[in-house]
DOKE-148151 format. One record per residue: x, z, y of N, C-alpha, C in turn; residue in one letter; residue number from 0. Coordinates in Angstrom, 3 decimals. Atoms other than C-alpha are relative to their C-alpha. Example, Ala and Ser with C-alpha at 12.3 -4.5 7.8 and 13.67 -1.06 7.14 Angstrom:
2
<<0.890,0.000,-1.190>,<12.300,7.800,-4.500>,<0.900,0.000,1.200>,A,0>;
<<-0.820,-0.060,-1.190>,<13.670,7.140,-1.060>,<-0.770,0.730,1.090>,S,1>;
END
This chain:
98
<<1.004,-1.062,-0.047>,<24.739,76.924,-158.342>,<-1.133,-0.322,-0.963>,X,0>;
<<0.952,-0.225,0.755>,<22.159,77.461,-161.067>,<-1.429,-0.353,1.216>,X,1>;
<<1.550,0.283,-0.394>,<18.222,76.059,-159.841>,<-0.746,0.997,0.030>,X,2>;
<<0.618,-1.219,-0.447>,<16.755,79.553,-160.130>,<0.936,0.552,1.090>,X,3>;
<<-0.817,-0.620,-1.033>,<19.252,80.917,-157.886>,<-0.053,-0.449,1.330>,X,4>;
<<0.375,0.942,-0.978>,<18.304,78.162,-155.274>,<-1.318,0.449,0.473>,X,5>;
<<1.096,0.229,-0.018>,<14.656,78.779,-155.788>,<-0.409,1.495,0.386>,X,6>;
<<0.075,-1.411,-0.011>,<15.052,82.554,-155.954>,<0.255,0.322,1.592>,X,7>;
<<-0.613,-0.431,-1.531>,<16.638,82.570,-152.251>,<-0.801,-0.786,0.777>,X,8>;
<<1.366,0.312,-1.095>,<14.070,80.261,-150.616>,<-1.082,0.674,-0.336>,X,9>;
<<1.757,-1.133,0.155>,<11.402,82.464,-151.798>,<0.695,1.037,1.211>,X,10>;
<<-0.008,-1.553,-0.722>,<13.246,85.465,-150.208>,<0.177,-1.187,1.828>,X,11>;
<<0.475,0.284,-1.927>,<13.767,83.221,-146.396>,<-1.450,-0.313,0.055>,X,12>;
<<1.189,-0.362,-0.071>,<10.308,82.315,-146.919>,<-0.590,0.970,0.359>,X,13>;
<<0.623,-1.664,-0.059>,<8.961,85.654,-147.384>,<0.800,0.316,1.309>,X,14>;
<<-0.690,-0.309,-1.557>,<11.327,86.551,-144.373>,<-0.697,-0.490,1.469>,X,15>;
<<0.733,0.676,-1.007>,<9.694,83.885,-142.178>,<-1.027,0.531,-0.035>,X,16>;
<<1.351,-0.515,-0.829>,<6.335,84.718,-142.645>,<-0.240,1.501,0.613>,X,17>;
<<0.359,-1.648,-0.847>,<6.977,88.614,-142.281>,<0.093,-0.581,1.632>,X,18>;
<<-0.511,0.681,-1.139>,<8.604,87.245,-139.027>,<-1.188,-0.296,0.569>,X,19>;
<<0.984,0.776,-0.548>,<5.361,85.007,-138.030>,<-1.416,0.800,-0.305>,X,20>;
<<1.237,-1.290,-0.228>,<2.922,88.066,-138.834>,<-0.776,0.310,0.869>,X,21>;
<<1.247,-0.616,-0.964>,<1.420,88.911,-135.730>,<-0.489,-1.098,0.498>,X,22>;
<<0.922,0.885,-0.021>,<0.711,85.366,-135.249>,<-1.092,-0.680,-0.803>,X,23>;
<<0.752,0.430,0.590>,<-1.014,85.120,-138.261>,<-1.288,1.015,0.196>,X,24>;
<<0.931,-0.941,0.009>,<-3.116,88.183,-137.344>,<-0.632,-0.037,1.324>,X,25>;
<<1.184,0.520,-1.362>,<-4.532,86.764,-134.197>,<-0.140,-1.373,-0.218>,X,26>;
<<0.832,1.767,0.146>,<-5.261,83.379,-135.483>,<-1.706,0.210,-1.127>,X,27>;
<<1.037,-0.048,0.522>,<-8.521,82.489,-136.386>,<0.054,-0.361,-0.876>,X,28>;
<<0.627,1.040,1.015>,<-8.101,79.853,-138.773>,<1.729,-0.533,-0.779>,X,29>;
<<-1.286,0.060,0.615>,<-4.882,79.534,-140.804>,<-0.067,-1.384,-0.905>,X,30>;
<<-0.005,0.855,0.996>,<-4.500,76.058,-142.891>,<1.102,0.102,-0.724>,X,31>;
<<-1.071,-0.234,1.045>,<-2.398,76.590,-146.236>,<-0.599,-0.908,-1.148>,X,32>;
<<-0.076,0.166,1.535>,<-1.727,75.002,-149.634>,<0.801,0.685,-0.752>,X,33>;
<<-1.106,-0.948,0.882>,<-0.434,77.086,-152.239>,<-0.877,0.142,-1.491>,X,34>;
<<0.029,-0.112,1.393>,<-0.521,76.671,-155.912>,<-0.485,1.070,-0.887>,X,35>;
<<0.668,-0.827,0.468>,<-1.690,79.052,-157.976>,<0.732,1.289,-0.097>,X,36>;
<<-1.042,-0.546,0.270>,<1.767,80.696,-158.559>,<-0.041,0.948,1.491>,X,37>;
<<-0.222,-0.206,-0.742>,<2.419,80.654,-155.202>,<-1.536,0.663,0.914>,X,38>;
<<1.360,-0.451,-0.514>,<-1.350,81.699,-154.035>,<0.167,1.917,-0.102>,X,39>;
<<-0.020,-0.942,0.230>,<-0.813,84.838,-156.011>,<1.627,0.872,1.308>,X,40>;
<<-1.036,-0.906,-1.215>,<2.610,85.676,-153.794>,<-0.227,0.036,1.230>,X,41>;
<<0.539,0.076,-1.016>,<1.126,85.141,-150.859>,<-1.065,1.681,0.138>,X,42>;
<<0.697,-0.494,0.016>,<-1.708,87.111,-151.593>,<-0.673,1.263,-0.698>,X,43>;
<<0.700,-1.004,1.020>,<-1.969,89.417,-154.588>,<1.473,0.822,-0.389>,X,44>;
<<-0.888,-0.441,0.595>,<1.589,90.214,-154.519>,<0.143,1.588,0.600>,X,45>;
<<-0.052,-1.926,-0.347>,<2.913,94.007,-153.559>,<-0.248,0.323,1.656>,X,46>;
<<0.833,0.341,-1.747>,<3.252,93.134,-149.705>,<-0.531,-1.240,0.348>,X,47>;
<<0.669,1.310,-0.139>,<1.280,90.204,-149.201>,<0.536,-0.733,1.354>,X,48>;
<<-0.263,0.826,-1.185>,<2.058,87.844,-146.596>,<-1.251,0.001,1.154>,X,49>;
<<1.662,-0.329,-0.877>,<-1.680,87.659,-145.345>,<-1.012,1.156,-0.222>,X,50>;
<<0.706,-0.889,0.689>,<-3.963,90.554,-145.566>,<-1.326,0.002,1.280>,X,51>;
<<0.872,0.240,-0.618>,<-6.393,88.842,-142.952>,<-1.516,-0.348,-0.624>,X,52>;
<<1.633,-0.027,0.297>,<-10.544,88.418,-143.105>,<0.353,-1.401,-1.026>,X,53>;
<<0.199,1.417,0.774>,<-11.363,85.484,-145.658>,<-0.293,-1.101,0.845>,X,54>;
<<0.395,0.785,-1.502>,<-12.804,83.517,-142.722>,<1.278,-0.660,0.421>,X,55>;
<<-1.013,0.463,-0.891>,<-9.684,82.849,-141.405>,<0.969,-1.260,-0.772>,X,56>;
<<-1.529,0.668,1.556>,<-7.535,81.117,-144.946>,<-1.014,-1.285,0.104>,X,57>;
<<0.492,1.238,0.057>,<-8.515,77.609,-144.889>,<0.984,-0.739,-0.500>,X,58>;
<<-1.410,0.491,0.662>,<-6.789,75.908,-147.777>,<-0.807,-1.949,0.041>,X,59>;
<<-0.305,1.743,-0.293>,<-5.837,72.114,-147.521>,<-0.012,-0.540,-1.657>,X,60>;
<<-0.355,0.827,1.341>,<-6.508,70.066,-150.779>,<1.088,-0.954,0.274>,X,61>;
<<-1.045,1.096,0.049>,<-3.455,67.761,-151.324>,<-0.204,-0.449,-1.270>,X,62>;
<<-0.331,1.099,0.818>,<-3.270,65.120,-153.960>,<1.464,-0.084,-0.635>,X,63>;
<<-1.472,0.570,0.255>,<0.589,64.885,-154.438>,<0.624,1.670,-0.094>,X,64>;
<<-0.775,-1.024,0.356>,<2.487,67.763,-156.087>,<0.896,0.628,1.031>,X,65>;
<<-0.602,-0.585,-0.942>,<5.413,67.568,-153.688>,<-0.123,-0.983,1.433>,X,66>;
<<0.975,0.809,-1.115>,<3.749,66.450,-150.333>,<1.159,-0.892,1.057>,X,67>;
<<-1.050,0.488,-0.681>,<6.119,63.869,-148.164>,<-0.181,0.207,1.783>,X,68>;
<<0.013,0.236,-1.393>,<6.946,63.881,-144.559>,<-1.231,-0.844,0.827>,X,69>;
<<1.359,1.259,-0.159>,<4.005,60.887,-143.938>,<-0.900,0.608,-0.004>,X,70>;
<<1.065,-0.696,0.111>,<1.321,63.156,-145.763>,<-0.108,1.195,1.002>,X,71>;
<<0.244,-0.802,-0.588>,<2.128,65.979,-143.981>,<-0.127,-0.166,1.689>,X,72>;
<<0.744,0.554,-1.340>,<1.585,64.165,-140.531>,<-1.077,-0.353,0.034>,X,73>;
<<1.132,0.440,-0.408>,<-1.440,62.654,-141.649>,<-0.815,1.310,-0.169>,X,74>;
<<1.046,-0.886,-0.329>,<-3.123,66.266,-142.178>,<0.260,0.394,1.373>,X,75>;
<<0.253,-0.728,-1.423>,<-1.712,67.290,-139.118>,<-0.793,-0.830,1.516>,X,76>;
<<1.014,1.223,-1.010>,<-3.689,64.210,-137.072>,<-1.109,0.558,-0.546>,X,77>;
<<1.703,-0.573,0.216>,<-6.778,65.693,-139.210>,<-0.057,0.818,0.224>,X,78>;
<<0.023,-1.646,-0.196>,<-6.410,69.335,-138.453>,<0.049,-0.141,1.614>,X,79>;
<<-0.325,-0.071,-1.118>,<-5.585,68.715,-134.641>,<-1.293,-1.172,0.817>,X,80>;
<<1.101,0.705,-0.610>,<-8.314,65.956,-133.869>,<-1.912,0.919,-0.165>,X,81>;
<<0.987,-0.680,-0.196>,<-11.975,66.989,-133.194>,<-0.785,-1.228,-0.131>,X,82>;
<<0.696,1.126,0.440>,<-14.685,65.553,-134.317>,<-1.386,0.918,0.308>,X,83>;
<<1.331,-0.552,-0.723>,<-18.614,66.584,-133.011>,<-0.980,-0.695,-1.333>,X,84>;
<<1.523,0.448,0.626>,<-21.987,65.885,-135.247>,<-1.209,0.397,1.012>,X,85>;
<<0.886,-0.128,-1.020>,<-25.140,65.784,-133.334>,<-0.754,1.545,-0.804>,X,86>;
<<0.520,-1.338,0.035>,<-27.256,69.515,-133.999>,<-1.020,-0.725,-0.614>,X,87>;
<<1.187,0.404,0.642>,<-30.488,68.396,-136.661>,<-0.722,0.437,0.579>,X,88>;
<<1.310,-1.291,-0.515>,<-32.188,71.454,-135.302>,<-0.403,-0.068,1.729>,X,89>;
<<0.259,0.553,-1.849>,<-32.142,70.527,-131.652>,<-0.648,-1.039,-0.028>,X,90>;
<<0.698,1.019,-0.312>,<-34.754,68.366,-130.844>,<0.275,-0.786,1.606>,X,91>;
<<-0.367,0.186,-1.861>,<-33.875,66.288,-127.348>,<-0.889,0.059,0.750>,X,92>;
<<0.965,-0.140,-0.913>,<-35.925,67.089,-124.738>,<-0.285,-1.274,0.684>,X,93>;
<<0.325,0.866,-0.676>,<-38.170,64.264,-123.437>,<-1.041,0.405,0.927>,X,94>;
<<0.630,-0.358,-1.388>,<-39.285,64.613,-119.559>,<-1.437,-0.853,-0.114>,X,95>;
<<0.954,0.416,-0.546>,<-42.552,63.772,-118.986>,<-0.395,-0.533,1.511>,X,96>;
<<0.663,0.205,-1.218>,<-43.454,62.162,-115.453>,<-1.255,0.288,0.149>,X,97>;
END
């Protein structure tokens, strides 16, 4: 099999899946994606878009590594799934007086 012909048919299950996963992307708040520039535009600028949710919601993942390995893609998902708190600047703590 020819490499476009490979590449040409995971685009189309792709595109299949996310139609598929649509109404969960349209009640999520906060979506994390990487997508190339290529691939940014099919997602997003193409004829039916995959997402056509608020901006608010697209939260893209910088990656480092072209094609991302099994390892990397566990360690964002330990950063995306853990929680992390900062104290409020603007809140002053209330000190009781006796």
């Amino acid at each position: 099999m020819h490499s476009s012909f490979i590449t040409q048919n995971a685009a189309v299950d792709i595109r299949e899946l996310l139609t598929a996963w649509k109404p969960y992307f349209d009640l999520s708040t906060a979506i994390f994606i990487h997508a190339p520039s290529h691939n940014r535009k099919q997602l997003f600028n193409s004829e039916n878009p995959c997402f056509r949710c608020q901006k608010h919601v697209i939260r893209h993942i910088p990656l480092t590594v072209q094609r991302p390995t099994f390892k990397e893609a566990q360690r964002l998902y330990k950063i995306l799934t853990q929680i992390s708190t900062e104290p409020d600047e603007e809140i002053s703590p209330v000190i009781k007086e006796d």
